[in-house]
C-alpha positions, 0 to 999 in steps of 0.5 A: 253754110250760107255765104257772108255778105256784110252792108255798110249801113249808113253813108257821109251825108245820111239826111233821111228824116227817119233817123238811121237808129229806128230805119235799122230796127225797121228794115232787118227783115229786109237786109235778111231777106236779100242775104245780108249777114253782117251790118256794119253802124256808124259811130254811135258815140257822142262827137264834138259836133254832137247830133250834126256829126257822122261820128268820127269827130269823137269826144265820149265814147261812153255816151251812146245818145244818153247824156246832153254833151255838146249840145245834144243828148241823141246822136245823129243816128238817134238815142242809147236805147234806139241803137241798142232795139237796132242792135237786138233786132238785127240779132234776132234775125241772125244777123251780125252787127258791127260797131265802128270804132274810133281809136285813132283820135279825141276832140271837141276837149272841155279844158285847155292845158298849157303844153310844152311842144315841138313843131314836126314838118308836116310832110316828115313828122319825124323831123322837128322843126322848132326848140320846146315851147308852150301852148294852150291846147284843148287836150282835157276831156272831163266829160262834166255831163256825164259826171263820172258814170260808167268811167272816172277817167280823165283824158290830158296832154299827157294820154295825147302826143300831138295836135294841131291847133295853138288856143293861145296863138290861133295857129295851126300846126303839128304840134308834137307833145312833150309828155312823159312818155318822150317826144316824138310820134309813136311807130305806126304801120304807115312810113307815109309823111315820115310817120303817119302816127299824127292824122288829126285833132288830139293823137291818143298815145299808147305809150301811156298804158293808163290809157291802154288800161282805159280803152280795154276797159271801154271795149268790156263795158261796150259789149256788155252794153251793146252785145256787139259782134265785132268791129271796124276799125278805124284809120288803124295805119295810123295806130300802134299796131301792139295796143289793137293786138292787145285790145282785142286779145283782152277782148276775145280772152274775157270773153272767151270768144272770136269777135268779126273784126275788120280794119280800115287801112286805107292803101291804093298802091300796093298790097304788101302793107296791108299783107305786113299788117295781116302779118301783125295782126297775125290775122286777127282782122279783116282788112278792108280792100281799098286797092280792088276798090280802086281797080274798080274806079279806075276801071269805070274811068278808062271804059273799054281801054281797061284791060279786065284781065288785071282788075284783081291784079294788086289786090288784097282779095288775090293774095289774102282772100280768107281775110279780104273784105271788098268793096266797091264804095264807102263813106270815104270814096263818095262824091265830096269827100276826101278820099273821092273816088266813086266808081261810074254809074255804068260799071257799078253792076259789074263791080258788084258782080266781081265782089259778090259773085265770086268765091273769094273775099267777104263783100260789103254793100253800100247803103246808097246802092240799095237807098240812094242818097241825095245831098249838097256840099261844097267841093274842093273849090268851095263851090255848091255841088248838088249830088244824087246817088242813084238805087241799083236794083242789080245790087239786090238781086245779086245779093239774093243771088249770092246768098241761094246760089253762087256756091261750089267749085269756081271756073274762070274765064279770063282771056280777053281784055273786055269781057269776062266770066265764071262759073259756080258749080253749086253744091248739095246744100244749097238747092238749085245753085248753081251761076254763070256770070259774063261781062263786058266794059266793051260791046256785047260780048259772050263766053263759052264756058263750062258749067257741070255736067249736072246740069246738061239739058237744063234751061239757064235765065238772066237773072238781071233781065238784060237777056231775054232768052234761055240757054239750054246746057249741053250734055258735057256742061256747057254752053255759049253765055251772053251779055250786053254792052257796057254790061253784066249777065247773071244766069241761074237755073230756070225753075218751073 
């Protein structure tokens, strides 16, 4: 069985004038060819910003690029059809596509209502800070273009339990929503700000079980539509944790299947919430591995003074590997963007190497290591900022690598706090498998380590070129593998 590894296949500032629907369907034959098993697409319903959105501003979740709602009819990344020739080729090929979806929030609204609300304290929204009064807020979505096709449905205040802009007044606040549900926020799996149930624009409420009702039926006409395989969820730290069980419990009952279902809760200080999570889930989901992700940051920050025996330490892919996805960067850690925390360029091959080498976790790639990407924003002081993210080629062939040959039992080798190694034994299935990986965030380093007696007498290679020379295997299996500074060294077996 070939090893899964998953691309993120798009990024914040995706600006190539091929729209990524048709890039998609056009490079299928190559993500298969590099070992890409799973594709994981933006947001393809319409935002508030329309075809200038990246999709997380989400206004119409049954308009996929068809109808003319807020001044587009395609999205950013194309049109209805094209995103579903994008999803078909992919499926053809073999390869599993992922939607992205948006549960968390609603806005871009096409009414405003008049509200009676409470203000929270913005760092405890459990604690209110006003009596009940009433503004006019943009909390009635009638979808007037689309004209009651596919969904009748018509969201207000009362399918809402926050929002954070008065129309009336022009201020700006979190406004806790007096519907018939009670007031206060929802219980959510962050205890961050008090309760974290409240990010931003309008908060859908899940107490209100027309919308529960709602959203299950969204999720049958999405696959119908689509045939998607699975999903990514979604900011879920700030959703009732019951409504996605129940969401994808509906989902997998009606159609009497797993879907691949991986969730975004986004933590950097300890594992146990996203264990707690699991636990909720009862694993249901994948979880995305935000604390590996910022080992790796910090690692490519500290250099040499990082001591590369703890990288795993706090981790999800440590404790819970069967459902970790790791990762070294995404949309939301690029440069600019609010959760800013991109791992340096020199040690992007070496985090590579820990996420797709190894036995543990599913892997997913990010579109600029394999694209690049070249954007201009402001940052946080407002000031213009010219951004270039560059191609790297490790990427590639580490994925190829993965996919022919990091296969079979796992030895490592970490006893120093610079360099560090593994090996993969291979296996039967998969032909001339079989790796050794050593690396260094210091000077050039080398690990003696053991490999299989299979393979004794048997010639290895750098399979990234930064060492020239060959290592031949000892009659016991081992041998001294080496790499440069500030580097990785992939070596697979020498086939003549």
């Amino acid at each position: 069985m070939q090893n899964q590894t998953l691309i993120q296949y798009f990024h914040w500032y995706y600006n190539e004038e091929q729209n990524l629907w048709i890039k998609v369907k056009e490079e299928a034959s190559y993500l298969k060819e590099i070992g890409v098993t799973g594709v994981w697409l933006p947001p393809a319903y319409k935002a508030s910003t329309g075809d200038y959105s990246v999709g997380y501003d989400i206004y119409d979740l049954f308009d996929l690029g068809e109808f003319d709602q807020k001044g587009s009819v395609n999205t950013k990344y194309g049109s209805k059809q094209e995103y579903l020739d994008a999803i078909k080729a992919l499926q053809n090929l073999g390869m599993a596509t992922l939607a992205d979806i948006v549960f968390n929030h609603k806005t871009g609204a096409d009414e405003v209502e008049k509200v009676k609300v409470r203000t929270v304290n913005p760092e405890d929204r459990n604690e209110f800070t006003s009596d009940v009064f009433e503004i006019e807020a943009w909390t009635k979505f009638t979808f007037p273009n689309r004209k009651g096709k596919y969904s009748s449905f018509i969201w207000d205040h009362q399918c809402f339990s926050g929002v954070d802009w008065a129309e009336d007044t022009k201020q700006t606040a979190i406004y806790s929503i007096q519907n018939f549900v009670g007031e206060g926020f929802e219980e959510v799996p962050s205890t961050e700000l008090g309760n974290y149930d409240y990010l931003m624009f309008s908060d859908i409420d899940f107490r209100n079980r027309a919308v529960v009702e709602e959203l299950k039926y969204w999720g049958e006409w999405v696959v119908d539509t689509t045939n998607i395989d699975g999903f990514r969820l979604d900011a879920v730290k700030h959703i009732n944790p019951d409504f996605i069980k129940e969401w994808i419990e509906h989902l997998e009952s009606k159609y009497n299947k797993p879907f691949f279902i991986v969730a975004e809760d986004w933590n950097v200080e300890n594992f146990e919430s996203q264990v707690e999570y699991i636990e909720l889930m009862e694993g249901r989901t994948q979880i995305f591995d935000s604390l590996l992700h910022h080992n790796l940051f910090l690692a490519s920050k500290e250099g040499n003074e990082y001591d590369m025996r703890t990288i795993f330490e706090n981790t999800l892919v440590a404790v819970k590997p069967e459902l970790a996805v790791t990762f070294v960067d995404n949309h939301d850690s690029q440069p600019l963007q609010a959760l800013e925390s991109y791992v340096d360029f020199w040690f992007r091959p070496i985090a590579y190497a820990l996420i797709l080498l190894r036995l543990q976790g599913i892997p997913c790639l990010f579109f600029p290591d394999l694209y690049g990407g070249i954007y201009d924003d402001k940052d946080q002081e407002g000031d213009e900022v010219h951004i270039e993210l560059a191609i790297l080629p490790e990427v590639e062939t580490m994925s190829k690598i993965r996919a022919a040959f990091a296969y079979g039992e796992q030895r490592d080798y970490f006893d120093h706090g610079n360099c560090m190694g593994w090996t993969r034994a291979g296996d039967d299935e998969h032909e001339n498998s079989g790796i050794a990986v050593v690396l260094s965030n210091s000077e050039e380093g080398y690990k003696t380590m053991e490999i299989g007696a299979p393979f004794a007498g048997k010639t290895f290679i750098d399979a990234l070129g930064h060492r020239p020379q060959e290592i031949v295997i000892d009659e016991k299996g081992w041998a001294e593998f080496h790499c440069n500074a500030g580097s990785v060294s992939v070596w697979i077996l020498k086939v003549n």
